[in-house]
C-alpha positions in Angstrom: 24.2 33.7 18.4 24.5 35.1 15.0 21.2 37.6 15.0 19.5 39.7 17.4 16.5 37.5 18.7 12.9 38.2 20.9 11.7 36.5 23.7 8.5 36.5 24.9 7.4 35.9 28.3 3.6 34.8 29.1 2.1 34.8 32.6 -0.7 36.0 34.3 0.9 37.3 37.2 2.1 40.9 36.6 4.9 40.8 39.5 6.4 37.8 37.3 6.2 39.5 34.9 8.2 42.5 36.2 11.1 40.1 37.7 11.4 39.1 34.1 11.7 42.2 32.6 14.3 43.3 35.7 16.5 40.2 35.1 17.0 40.0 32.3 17.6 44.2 31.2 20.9 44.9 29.3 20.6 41.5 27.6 21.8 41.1 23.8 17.6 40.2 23.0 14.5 41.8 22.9 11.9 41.3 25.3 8.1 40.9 25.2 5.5 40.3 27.7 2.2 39.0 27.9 -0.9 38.4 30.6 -2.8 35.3 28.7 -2.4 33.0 26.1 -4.3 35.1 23.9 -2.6 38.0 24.2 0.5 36.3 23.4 -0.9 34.7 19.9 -1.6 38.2 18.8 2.2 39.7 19.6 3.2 36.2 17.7 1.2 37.5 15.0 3.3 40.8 14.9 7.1 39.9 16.0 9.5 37.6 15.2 9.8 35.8 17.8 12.6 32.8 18.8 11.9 31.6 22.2 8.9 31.7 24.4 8.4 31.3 27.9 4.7 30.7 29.4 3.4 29.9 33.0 1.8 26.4 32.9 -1.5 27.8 35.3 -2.9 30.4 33.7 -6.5 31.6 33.7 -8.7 31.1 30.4 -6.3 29.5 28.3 -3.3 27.3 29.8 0.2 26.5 29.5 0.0 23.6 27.8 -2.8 25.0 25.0 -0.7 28.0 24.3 2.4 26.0 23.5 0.5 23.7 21.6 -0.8 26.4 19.2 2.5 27.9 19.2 4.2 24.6 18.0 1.7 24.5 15.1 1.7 27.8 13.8 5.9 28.7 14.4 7.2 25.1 14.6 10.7 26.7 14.9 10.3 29.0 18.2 11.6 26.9 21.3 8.9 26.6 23.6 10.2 26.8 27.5 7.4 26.2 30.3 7.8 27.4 34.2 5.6 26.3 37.0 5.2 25.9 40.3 3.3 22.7 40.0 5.2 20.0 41.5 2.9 16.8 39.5 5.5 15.4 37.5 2.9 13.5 35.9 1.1 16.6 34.9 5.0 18.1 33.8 5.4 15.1 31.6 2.2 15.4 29.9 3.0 19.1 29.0 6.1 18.5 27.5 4.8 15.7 25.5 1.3 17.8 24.8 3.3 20.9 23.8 6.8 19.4 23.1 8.5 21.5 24.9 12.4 22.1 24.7 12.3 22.7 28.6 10.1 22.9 31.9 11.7 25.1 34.7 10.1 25.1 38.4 9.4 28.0 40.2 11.5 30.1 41.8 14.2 29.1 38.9 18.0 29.5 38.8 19.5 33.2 37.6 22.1 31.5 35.9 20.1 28.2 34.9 17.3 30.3 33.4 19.6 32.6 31.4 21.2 29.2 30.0 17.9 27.8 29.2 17.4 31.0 27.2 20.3 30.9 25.2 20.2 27.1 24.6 16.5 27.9 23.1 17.4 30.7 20.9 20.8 28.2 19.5 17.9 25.9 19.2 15.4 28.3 16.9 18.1 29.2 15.0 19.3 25.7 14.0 15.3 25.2 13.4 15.7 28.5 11.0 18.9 27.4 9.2 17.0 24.1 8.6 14.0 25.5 7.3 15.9 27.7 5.1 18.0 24.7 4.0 14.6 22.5 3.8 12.7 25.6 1.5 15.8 25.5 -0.6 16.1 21.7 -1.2 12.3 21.9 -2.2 12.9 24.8 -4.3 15.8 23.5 -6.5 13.8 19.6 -6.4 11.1 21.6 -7.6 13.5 23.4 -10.5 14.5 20.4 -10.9 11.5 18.5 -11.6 10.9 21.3 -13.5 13.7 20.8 -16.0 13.3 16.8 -15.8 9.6 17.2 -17.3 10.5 20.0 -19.5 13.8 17.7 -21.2 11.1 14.6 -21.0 9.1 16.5 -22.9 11.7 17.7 -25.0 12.6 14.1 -26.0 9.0 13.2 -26.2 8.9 15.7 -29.2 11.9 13.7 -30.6 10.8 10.1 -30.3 7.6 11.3 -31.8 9.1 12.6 -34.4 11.5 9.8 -35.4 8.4 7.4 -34.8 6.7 9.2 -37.4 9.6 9.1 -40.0 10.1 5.6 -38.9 6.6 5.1 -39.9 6.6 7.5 -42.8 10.0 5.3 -44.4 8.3 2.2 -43.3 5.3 3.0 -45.7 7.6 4.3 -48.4 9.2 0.9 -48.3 6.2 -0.7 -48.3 4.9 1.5 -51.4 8.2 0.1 -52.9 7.7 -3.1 -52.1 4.2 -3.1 -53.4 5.3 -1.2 -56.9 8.0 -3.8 -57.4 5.2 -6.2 -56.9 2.8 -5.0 -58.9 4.8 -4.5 -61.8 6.6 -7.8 -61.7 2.8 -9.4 -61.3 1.7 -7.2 -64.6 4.5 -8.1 -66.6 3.4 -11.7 -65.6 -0.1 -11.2 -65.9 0.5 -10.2 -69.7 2.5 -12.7 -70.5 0.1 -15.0 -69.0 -3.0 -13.6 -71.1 -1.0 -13.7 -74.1 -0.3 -17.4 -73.4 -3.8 -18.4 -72.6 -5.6 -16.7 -75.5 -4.1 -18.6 -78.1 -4.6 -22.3 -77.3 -7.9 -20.9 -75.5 -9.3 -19.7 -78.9 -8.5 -22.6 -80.6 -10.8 -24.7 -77.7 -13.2 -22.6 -78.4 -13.2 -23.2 -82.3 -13.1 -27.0 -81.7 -16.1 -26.9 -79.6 -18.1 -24.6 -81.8 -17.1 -26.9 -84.3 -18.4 -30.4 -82.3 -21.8 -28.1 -81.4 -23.5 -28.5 -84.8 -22.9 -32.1 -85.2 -25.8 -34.1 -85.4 -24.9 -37.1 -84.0 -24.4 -35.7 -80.9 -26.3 -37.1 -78.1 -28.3 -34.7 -75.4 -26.0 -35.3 -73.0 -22.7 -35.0 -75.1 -24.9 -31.4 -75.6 -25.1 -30.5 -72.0 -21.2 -31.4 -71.5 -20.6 -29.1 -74.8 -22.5 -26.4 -72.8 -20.8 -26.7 -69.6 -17.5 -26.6 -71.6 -18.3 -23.5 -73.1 -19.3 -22.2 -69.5 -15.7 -22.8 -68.4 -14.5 -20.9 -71.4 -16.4 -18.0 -70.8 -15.0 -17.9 -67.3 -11.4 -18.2 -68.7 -12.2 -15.5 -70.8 -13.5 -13.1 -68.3 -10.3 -14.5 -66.4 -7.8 -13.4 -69.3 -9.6 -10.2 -70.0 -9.3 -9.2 -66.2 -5.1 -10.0 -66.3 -5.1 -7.6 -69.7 -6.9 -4.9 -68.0 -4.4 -5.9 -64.9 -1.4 -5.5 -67.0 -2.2 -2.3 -68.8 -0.7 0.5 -67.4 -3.3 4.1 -67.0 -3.7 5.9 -70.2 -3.3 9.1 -68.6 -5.7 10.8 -70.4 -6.8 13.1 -67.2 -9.2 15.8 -67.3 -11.7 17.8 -64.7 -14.0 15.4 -63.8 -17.6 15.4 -61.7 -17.4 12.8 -59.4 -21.2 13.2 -59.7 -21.7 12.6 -63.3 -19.5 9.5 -62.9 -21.1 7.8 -59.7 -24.4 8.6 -61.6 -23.4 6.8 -65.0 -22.1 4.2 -62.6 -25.9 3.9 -61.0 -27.1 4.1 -64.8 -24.8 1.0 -65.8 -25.3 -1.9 -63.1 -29.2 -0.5 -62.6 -29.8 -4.1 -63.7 -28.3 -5.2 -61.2 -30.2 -3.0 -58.9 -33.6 -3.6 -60.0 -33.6 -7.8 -59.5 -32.9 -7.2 -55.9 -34.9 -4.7 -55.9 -32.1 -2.6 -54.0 -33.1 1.1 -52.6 -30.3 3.6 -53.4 -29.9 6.7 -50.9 -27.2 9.3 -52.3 -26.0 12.4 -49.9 -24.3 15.1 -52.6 -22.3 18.3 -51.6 -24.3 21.6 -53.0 -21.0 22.3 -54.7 -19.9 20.1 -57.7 -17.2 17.6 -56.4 -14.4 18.1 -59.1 -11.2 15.8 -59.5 -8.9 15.6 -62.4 -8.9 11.8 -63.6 -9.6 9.2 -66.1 -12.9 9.2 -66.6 -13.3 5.4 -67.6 -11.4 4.5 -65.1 -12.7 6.2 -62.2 -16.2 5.0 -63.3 -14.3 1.2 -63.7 -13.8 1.6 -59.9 -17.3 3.1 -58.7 -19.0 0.2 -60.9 -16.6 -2.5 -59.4 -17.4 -1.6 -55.4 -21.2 -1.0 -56.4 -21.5 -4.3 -58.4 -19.9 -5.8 -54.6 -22.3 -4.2 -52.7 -25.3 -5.5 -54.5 -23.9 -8.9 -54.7 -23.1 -9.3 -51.1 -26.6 -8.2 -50.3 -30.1 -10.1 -50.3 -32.7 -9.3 -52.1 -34.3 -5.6 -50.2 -30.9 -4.1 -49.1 -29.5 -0.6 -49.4 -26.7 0.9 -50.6 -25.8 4.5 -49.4 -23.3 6.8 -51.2 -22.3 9.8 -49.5 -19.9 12.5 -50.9 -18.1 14.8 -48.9 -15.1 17.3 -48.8 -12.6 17.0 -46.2 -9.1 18.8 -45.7 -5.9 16.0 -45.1 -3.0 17.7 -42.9 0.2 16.3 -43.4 3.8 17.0 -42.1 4.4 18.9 -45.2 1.2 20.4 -46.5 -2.7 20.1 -46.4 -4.5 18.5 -49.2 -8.8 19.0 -50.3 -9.9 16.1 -50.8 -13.1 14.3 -51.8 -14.4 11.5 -50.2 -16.8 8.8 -51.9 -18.5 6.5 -49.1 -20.3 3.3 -50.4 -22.0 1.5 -48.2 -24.1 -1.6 -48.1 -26.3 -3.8 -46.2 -24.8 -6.9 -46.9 -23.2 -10.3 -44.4 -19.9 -7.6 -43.9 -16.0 -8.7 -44.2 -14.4 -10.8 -41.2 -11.9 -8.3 -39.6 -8.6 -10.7 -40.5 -10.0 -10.9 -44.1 -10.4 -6.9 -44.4 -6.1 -6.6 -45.1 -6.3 -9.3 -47.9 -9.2 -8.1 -50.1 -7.0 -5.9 -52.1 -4.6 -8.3 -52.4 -4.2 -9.5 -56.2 -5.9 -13.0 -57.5 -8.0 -12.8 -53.6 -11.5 -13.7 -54.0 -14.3 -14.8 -52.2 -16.4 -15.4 -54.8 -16.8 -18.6 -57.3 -16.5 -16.9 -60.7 -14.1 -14.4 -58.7 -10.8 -13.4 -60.4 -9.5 -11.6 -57.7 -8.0 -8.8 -59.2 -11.2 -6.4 -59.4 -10.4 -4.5 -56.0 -6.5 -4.6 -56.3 -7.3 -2.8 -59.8 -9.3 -0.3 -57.8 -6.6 0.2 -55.7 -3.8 1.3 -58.4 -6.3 3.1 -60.0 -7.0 4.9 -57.1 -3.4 5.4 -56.7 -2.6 6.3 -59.9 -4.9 9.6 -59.1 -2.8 9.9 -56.1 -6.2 9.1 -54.1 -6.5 6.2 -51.3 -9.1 3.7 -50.6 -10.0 1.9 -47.9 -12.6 -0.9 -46.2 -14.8 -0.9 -43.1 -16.7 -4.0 -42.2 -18.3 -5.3 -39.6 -19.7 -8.7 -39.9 -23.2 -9.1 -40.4 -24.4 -5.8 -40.6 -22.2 -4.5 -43.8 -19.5 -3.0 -45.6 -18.2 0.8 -46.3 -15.6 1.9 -49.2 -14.0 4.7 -49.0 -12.3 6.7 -51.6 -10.4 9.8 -51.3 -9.3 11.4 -54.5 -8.1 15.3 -54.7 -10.2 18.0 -55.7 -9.1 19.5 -58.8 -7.4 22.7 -59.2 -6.3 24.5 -62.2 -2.7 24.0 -61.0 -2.6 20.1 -61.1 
């Protein structure tokens, strides 16, 4: 035995108890005795203790109790039992009640009791050393859970990170993709508007021409004027791809997003009026500055307003709310001021919501196409974004986010 050990001895008998203490004086172990059950929970409470030894009848509480509250509260203390009950029956049930390491009968063996002793304290401290070994396995699984979820988080960080530079070069690609596009599509575009204008105004002549001849017949008249309503459309056509092609002026100044939507109102209240549409506006009590092209700015608010009433019936609303809000980014954060028009109209289809600022996409008969993607460069072009939310049937929201001005940019 590697330790100095305590036994405790439990029987309600005191001349037992005496013939214990006599037998086993001078012994390498300390003992302890007790008269009950009870009283030997309370000097467990108070001693280490690696073997006990308890009489199986015992007034109050037993044998068999006491060794089973011993086995639950110090699982590693090797529990002996002596009686002079000779039910084996009864003997069997205690040691499978209390699991007890032995059962000795009354009067016992000197030399098998002293045995049974030292087997039980070998036993408790093989219990110990596998406790010990069984709280350090848990401690270093528990370090190294510990580390595990701390590296796991560690790489979490990472692959978040190179997710968002993934995304962040994906959408720089894009943006070059989308440049390259754009300007090989204006290029085109002019080319094409050049091409079109000439023979185009020389159609035009002709049938101007044709118009005040007086042999004409009413219905060679009504095929004149449907003509002439085809031209007008190819002219609104080739004055869109001009306005495609050109490239922004910019002419930027300190603008009041205000003053523009306003004007904007002011321009398509035409419009308004033979729908008889109600306008709500929200405004910030400060003035919403930006630094843009005036013209163009209002091009854009007139172009989603003119969409809004168009998609609407006759009674709708249209809602514009301005707002300031603050964009965080990896590398800075940006003010911002956000322009919400909404309407009541029929809404965008979700799969059509991607393609509407696609150039030459149109819904619309006497559509070109190009208003919205000319929105979007301009919107751009102020470093600003826009964006669509629709839900069919109920309506459509344009959003524009353009930054505030500062005496710096």
């Amino acid at each position: 035995m590697t330790k100095e050990h305590t036994l405790l001895f439990v029987d309600d008998e005191p001349l037992i108890r005496q013939i214990v203490e006599v037998q086993l004086q001078g012994l390498p172990y300390k003992v302890l005795v007790a008269e009950s059950g009870s009283a030997g929970l309370e000097i467990l409470e108070k001693n280490q203790v690696s073997v006990v030894i308890s009489d199986f009848m015992m007034e109050g509480m037993d044998g068999i109790e006491f060794l089973h509250r011993v086995k639950h509260q110090y699982p590693e203390i090797a529990r002996i039992m002596v009686t002079g009950y000779a039910n084996v029956e009864v003997l069997v049930n205690a040691v499978n009640e209390g699991h007890i390491f032995r059962v000795l009968q009354k009067p016992w063996d000197q030399n098998e009791f002293l045995n049974t002793i030292q087997e039980g304290m070998e036993l408790f401290e093989t219990r110990s050393k596998q406790k010990n070994l069984e709280r350090k396995y848990m401690s270093h699984a528990r370090e190294l859970e510990t580390r595990v979820s701390e590296r796991t988080k560690e790489l979490s960080l990472v692959i978040d990170e190179l997710q968002k530079r993934n995304e962040k070069l994906a959408a720089t690609h894009q943006q070059l993709l989308q440049s390259d596009k754009m300007a090989s599509l204006g290029l085109m575009a002019g080319t094409l508007a050049h091409d079109i204008s000439n023979p185009l105004f020389v159609i035009q002549g002709n049938i101007e021409i044709l118009s005040v001849c007086e042999y004409l017949q009413p219905n060679d008249r009504e095929i004149l004027r449907k003509i002439k309503e085809q031209i007008r459309r190819i002219e609104s056509l080739v004055n869109s791809i001009r306005n495609y092609s050109k490239k922004s002026a910019g002419d930027y100044e300190k603008l009041n997003l205000i003053d523009a939507l306003e004007e904007s109102f002011t321009l398509t209240r035409k419009m308004i009026n033979v729908k008889n549409i109600e306008v709500v506006t929200h405004y910030p009590e400060n003035i919403p500055y930006i630094r843009g092209n005036q013209n163009q700015i209002e091009q854009v608010l007139m172009n989603i307003i003119q969409n809004g009433i168009q998609a609407m019936d006759k009674n709708g609303t249209l809602t514009c709310e301005i707002e300031k809000f603050t964009n965080q980014s990896d590398m800075e954060s940006i003010d911002v001021w956000q322009i919400a028009i909404s309407d009541t109209g029929k809404g965008i289809e979700e799969e059509k919501q991607q393609e509407i600022f696609d150039p030459f996409y149109t819904t619309k008969d006497d559509g070109t196409g190009l208003g919205l993607n000319i929105c979007q460069r301009i919107v751009e072009e102020h470093k600003g974004k826009i964006d669509v939310y629709s839900t069919a049937g109920k309506g459509t929201t344009f959003v524009i986010q353009l930054p505030e001005y500062h005496s710096s940019n």
